[in-house]
C-alpha positions in Angstrom: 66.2 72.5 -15.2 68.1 75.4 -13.3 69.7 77.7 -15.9 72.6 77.5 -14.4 73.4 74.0 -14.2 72.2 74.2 -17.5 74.9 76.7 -18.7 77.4 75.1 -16.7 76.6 71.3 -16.1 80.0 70.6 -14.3 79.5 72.8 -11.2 80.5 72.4 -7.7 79.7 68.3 -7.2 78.9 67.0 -3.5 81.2 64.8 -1.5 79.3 61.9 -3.2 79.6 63.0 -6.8 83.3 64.0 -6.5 84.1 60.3 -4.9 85.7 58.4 -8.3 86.3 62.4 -9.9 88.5 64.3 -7.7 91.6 64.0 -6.5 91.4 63.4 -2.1 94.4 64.3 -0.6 93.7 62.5 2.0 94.1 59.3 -0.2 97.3 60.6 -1.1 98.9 61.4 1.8 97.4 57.9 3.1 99.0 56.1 -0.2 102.4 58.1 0.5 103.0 57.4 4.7 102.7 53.5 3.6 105.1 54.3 0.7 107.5 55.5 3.9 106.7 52.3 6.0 107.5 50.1 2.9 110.8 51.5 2.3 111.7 52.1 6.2 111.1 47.8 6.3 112.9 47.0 3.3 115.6 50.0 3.2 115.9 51.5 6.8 119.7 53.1 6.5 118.7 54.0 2.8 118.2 57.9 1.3 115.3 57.2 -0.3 114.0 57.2 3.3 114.3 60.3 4.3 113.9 61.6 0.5 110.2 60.1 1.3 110.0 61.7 4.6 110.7 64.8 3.6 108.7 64.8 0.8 105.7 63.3 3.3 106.4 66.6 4.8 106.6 69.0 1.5 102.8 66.9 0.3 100.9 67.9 3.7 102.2 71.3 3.3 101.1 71.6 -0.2 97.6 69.8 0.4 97.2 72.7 3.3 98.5 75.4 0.4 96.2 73.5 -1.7 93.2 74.0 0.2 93.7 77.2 1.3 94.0 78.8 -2.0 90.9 77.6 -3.0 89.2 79.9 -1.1 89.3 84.1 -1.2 92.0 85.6 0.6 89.8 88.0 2.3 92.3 90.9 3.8 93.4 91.1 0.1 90.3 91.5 -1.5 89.2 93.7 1.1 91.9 95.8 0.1 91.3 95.8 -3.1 87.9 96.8 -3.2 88.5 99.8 -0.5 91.6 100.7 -3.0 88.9 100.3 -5.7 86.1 102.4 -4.6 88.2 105.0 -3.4 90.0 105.1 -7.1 86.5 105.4 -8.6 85.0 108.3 -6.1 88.1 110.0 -7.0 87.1 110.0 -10.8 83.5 110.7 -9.9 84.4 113.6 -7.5 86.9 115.0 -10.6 83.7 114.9 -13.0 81.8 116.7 -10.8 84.4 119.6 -10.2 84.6 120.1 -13.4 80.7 120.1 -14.3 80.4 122.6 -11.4 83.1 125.1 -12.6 82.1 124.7 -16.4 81.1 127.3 -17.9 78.8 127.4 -21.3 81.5 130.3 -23.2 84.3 130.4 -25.5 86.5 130.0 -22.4 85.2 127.3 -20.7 84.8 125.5 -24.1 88.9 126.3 -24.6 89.5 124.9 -21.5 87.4 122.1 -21.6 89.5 120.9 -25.0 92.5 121.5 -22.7 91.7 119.5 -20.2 90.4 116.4 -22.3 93.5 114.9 -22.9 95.1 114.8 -19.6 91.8 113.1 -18.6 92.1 110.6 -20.7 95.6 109.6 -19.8 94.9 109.9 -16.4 91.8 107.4 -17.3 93.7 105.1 -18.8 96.6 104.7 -15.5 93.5 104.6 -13.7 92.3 101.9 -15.6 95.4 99.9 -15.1 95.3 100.4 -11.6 92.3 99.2 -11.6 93.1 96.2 -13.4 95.8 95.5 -10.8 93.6 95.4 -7.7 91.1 93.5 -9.0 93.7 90.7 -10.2 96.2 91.2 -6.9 94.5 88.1 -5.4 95.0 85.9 -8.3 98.3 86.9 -9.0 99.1 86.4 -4.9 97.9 82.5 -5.8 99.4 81.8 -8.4 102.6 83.0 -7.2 102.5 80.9 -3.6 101.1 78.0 -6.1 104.2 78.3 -8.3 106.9 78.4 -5.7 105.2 74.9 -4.0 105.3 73.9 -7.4 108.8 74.2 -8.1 109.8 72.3 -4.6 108.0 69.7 -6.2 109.9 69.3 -9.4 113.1 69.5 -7.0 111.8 66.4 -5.5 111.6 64.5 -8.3 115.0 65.1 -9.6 116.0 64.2 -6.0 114.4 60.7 -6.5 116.0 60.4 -9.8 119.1 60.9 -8.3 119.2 58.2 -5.7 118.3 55.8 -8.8 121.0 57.1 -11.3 123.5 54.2 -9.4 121.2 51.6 -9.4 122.6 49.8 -13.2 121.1 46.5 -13.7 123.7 45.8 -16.2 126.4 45.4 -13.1 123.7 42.7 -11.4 123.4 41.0 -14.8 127.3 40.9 -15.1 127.4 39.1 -12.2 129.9 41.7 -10.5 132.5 41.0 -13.3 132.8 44.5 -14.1 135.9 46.3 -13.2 135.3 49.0 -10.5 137.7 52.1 -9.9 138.4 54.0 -6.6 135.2 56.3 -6.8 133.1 53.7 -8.0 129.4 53.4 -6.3 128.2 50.9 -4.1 126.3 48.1 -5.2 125.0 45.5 -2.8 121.6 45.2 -3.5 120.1 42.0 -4.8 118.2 41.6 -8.0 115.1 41.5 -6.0 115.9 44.6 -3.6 116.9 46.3 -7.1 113.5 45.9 -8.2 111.8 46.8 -5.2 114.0 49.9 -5.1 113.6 51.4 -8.3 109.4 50.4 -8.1 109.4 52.8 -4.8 111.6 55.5 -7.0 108.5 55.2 -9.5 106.0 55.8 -6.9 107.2 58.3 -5.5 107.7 60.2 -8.8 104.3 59.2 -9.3 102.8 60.9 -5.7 104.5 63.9 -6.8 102.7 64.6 -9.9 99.6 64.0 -8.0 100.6 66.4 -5.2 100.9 68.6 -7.7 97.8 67.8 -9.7 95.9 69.0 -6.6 97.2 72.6 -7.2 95.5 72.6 -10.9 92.2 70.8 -9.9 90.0 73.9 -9.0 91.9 76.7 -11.1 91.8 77.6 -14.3 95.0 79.6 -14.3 97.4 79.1 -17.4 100.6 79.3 -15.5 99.6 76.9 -12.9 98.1 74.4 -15.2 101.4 74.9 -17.6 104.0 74.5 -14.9 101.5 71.7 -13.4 101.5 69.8 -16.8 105.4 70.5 -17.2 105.8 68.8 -13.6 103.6 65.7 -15.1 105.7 65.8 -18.2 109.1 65.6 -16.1 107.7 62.6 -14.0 106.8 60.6 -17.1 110.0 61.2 -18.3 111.9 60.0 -15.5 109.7 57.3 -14.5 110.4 56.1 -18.2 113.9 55.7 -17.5 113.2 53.5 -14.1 110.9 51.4 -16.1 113.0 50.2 -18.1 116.0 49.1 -15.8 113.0 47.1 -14.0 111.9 45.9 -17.4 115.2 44.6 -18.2 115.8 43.0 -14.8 112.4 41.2 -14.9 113.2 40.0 -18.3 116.5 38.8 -17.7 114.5 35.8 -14.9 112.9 34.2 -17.9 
């Protein structure tokens, strides 16, 4: 057995082995333009429409974000490593200076002392700067991956928005509650209810896997976090949809 599968048994998997594994985005954008059909045939003149179409929108540019950063962003780590090597001669070139010019007496001892602990500050910024170059590409990912990750979330409160009106308890009534001035609109059917807040669940759902792509071939900490935070936000609002369509299917029986 190779030593490294052997050390690392979940490496990169064909197009075969990844079939039933990983997430396509392709699937999902598929499962998401139907979504848009589906509610342009049952809604046409409805937000949700263009919520959907917009977010169609938003999902292919993220799957293209998506794909993009996992791959190295070349001009930056090309930059890096120049910046790199060029920090490091610098250090190499200051070492040899000052083994050239040392010399083996009291005063070149005295200076030597002198001279050691400005070094080692300088070091240590060096260091640092180091540490900065060699993590600028990261930090460059994670930053375009966060700000496609918070349109996202604004998506999904969008959705939960447009569903905020739709009460079964007013269809259950059977319209004999009192409505003010300012009061919504509420001409949809029990079955069009239904049908409305189910699409409102999907799309909540396509969002968290729009998102998922983003944490599938990382192992950054504040992608995964905000990812899993974008999960826990869905669940939550896809709880509260559930349960207007669970009392509207239970009220038929």
């Amino acid at each position: 057995m190779n030593l490294l599968n052997w050390l690392y048994p979940f490496g990169r998997e064909t197009a075969e082995e990844g079939r039933y594994t990983l997430l396509r985005a392709e699937a999902i954008l598929k499962t998401l333009e139907r979504l848009e059909w589906r509610i342009s045939e049952r809604f046409p003149e409805s937000g949700l429409l263009g919520v959907c179409q917009e977010f169609r929108q938003l999902a292919t540019r993220s799957e293209e974000l998506a794909k993009r950063l996992q791959g190295p962003i070349w001009p930056v780590r090309l930059a890096a490593l120049l910046a790199s090597v060029l920090l490091i001669w610098l250090v190499a070139w200051a070492l040899g200076q000052l083994i050239r010019n040392f010399q083996f007496d009291a005063s070149g001892i005295l200076h030597l002392l002198q001279t050691t602990e400005s070094a080692i500050n300088e070091l240590i910024f060096l260091g640092l700067a180091l540490f900065f170059l060699v993590n600028l590409e990261a930090r460059l990912k994670r930053s375009m991956a966060l700000r496609a990750l918070h349109r996202l979330r604004s998506i999904a409160h969008v959705v939960d928005m447009h569903q905020l009106t739709k009460d079964p308890a007013f269809l259950l009534s059977g319209n004999k509650i009192s409505e003010t001035q300012h009061s919504p609109e509420r001409n949809l059917s029990r079955h069009q209810l239904m049908r409305y807040l189910d699409y409102c669940s999907e799309l909540l759902a396509l969002d968290a896997k729009v998102a998922a792509l983003f944490a599938q071939n990382t192992d950054d900490r504040d992608i995964l976090n905000a990812v899993n935070d974008l999960e826990q936000l869905v669940q939550g609002l896809s709880a509260k949809i559930w349960k207007k369509i669970m009392i509207l299917d239970l009220s038929s029986e």
